[in-house]
Every structure is written in structure tokens, then in C-alpha cells.
C-alpha positions in Angstrom: 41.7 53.5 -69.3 45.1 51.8 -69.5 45.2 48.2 -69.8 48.8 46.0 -69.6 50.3 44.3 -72.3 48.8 41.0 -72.9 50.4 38.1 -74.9 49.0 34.9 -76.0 50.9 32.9 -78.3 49.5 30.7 -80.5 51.5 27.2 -81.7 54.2 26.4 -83.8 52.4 24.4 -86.6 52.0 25.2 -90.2 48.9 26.5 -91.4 47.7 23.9 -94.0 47.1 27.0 -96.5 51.1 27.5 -97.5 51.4 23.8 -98.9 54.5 23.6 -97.0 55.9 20.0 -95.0 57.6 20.6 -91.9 61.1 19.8 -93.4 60.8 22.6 -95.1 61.6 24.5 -92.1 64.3 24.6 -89.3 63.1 22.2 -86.5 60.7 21.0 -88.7 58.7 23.7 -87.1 56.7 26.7 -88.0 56.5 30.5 -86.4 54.9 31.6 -84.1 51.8 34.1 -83.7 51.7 35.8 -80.8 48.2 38.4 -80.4 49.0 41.7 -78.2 47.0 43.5 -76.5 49.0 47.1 -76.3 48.8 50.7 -75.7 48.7 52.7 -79.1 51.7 54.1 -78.5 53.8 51.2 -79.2 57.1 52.1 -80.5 59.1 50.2 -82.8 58.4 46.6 -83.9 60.5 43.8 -81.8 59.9 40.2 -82.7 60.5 37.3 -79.7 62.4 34.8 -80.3 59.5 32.4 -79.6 58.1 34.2 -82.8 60.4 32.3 -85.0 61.3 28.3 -82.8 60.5 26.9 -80.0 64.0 26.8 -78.9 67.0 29.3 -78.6 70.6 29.2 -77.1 70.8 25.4 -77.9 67.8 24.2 -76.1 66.6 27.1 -74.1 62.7 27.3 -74.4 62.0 30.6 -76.5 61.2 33.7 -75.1 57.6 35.2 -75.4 57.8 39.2 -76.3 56.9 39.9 -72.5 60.2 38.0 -71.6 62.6 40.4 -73.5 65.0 41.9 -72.1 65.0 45.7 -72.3 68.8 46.2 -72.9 68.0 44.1 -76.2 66.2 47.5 -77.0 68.9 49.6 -76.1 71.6 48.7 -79.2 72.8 50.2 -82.0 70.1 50.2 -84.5 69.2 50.4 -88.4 66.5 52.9 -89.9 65.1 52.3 -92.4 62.7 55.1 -94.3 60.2 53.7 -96.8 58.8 57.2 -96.7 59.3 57.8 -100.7 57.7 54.7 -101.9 54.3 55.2 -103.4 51.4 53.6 -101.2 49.9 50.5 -102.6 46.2 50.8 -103.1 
């Protein structure tokens, strides 16, 4: 059965675990977590830009991941092959 993408993202504040203050980040702000629900088939990995702030383009409120524009997907691109690296155990 085929279910559509679902996004909920979680907030911006910094889990207590990392010992970090918020002016150790931009903003004063931590990332994001957003929780897909996807197909398995999922292609390459694309972060949104409310991943990483709250804010883009000056201001803007961030993007969520089903906000992305698809010509974004559509650029020149870097692979990368990790293919010869032994797997960690």
C-alpha cells in the first residue's frame, strides 16, 4: 500500500546531552529533526533548510523538506563512493 510522505519536525533546541549553550551555535539555535514517513525507494539524501535554522534568505522562515523545490534536485552534483572502506562492526 502506498502511503505519502509525511514530515513532522521537531524544534530547534539543544538536547541537554551535548553540553553545549546556545552561543555556541548560529542564532543561538540548534537543528532541526524532522521524522519521515517515506516510500523505500527514497533516492538520494536532501537536507531542508529548516534542518539546520529557523531562518533562511535573511528572515525567511525555513523550509520543511516537503517545501523544496525540485529544480534544487536537478543541479550539478558531487558523488561520492565510500564503497572501498571497510564496514565498521
Amino acid at each position: 500500500m502506498y502511503r505519502p510522505l509525511a514530515v513532522s519536525v521537531q524544534d530547534h533546541q539543544i538536547p541537554p546531552s551535548l553540553g553545549l549553550q546556545p552561543v555556541n551555535l548560529p542564532a543561538d539555535e540548534a537543528w532541526a529533526i524532522e521524522r519521515l514517513n517515506v516510500i523505500t525507494h527514497n533516492g538520494a539524501y536532501l537536507d531542508a533548510p529548516c534542518h539546520n535554522a529557523l531562518t533562511m534568505n535573511g528572515g525567511e522562515r525555513a523550509i520543511t523538506i516537503d517545501e523544496a523545490l525540485f529544480d534544487w534536485c536537478m543541479q550539478r552534483s558531487l558523488d561520492v563512493n565510500f564503497r572501498h572502506f571497510r564496514m565498521a562492526t
